[in-house]
Residue, then its C-alpha position, 0 to 999 in steps of 0.5 A: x562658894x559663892x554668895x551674892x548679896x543684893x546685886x543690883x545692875x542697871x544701864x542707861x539706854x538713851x534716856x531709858x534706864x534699864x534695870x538688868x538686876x534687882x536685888x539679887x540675892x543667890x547662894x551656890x556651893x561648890x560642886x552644884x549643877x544650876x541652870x539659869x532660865x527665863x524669857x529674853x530680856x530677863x536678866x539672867x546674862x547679865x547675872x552670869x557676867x556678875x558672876x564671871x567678873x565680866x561685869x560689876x553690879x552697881x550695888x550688893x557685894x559678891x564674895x567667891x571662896x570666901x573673898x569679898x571681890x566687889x571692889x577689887x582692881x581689873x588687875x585683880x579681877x583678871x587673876x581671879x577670873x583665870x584661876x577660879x572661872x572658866x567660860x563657854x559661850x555661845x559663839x566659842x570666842x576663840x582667836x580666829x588667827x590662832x590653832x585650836x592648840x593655841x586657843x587652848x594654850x592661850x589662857x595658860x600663856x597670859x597666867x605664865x604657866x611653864x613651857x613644860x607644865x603648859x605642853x603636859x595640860x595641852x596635850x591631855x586636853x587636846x586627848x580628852x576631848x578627841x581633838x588630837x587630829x585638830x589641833x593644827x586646825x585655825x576656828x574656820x577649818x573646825x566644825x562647830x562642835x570641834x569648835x565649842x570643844x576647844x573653847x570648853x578645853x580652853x575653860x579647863x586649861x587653868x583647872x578652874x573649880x567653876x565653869x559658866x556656860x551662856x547657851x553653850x548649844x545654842x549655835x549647834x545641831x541638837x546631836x552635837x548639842x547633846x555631845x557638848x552637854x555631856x562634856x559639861x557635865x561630865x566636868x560637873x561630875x568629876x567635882x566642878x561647880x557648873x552654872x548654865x544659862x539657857x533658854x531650852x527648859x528640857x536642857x535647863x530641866x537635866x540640872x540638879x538645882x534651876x533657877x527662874x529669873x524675870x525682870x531682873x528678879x529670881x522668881x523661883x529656885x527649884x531643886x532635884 
């Protein structure tokens, strides 16, 4: 499903040149659960925003499902990430001025979902991840676990088939953590593709395939 070749990314700080990626090389088929580990600075942020199309390499090519999406347009890259990717970060990201149902709602907005198709998915996600009685709620009125719920639900609004988490625990309590984490997998057990960065290596350690990364490089790929 995924296939990097080569992938170089680098960035220029001052005058320093920063090698972010080096020569990546990874294969991911679909319906894996890979977990992405190594020390501040070593890459692995930079690999997930490759692979969610938030950034382009300098160098390699990356093919998804069998396309080559290296070169493509941001117009072309925007309906790819909204048809094949979901995200949850860290920090949720969600519209501060918008309800909870609207940040769901609001990837299904922008791709021009119907108005009744949109309320069908709206409301089984608002039920699935109990937020029913939150859904009028504004980000500042919802705990952080409400919040990182939401933002997952937002991710699976479009049905994408892969979801990327950039330490999706990492702004919550351990017990709501683990909740969140059970969420997660539960999309992976229900057939999605999921790839997670995280510095914690016991929650690194529960996916079925862990990749290590340091200065830029993928310095080990261990599987269950």
């Amino acid at each position: 499903m995924i296939q990097l070749t080569g992938i170089q990314r680098s960035y220029r700080v001052g005058d320093e040149t920063v090698h972010a990626l080096r020569g990546v090389d990874l294969s991911i088929q679909a319906g894996e659960y890979v977990s992405i580990m190594g020390p501040s600075g070593s890459g692995k942020s930079s690999l997930l925003n490759i692979l969610g199309l938030l950034d382009r390499p300098n160098a390699g090519r990356y093919t998804l499902d069998n396309r080559d999406v290296t070169g493509l347009s941001d117009d072309e890259l925007a309906r790819v990430r909204r048809e094949k990717i979901g995200f949850v970060f860290q920090f949720f990201h969600l519209v501060p001025r918008l309800t909870a149902a609207e940040n769901i709602a609001l990837p299904m907005v922008l791709a021009g979902v119907e108005p009744a198709e949109r309320q069908r998915r709206l409301a089984t996600l608002l039920a699935q991840y109990g937020l029913e009685n939150r859904a009028g709620h504004r980000p500042d009125q919802l705990s952080g676990g409400q919040c990182q719920r939401v933002a997952i639900a937002r991710a699976m609004s479009m049905q994408p088939p892969v979801i990327l988490a950039d330490e999706p625990t990492g702004n919550l309590d351990r017990h709501t953590g683990q909740e969140v984490i059970a969420l997660l997998e539960g999309l992976h057990a229900a057939g999605g593709t999921l790839i997670m960065v995280t510095h914690d290596l016991e929650l690194g350690g529960r996916a079925q395939r862990r990749l290590r990364m340091v200065d830029g490089q993928l310095v080990s790929d261990e599987r269950s």
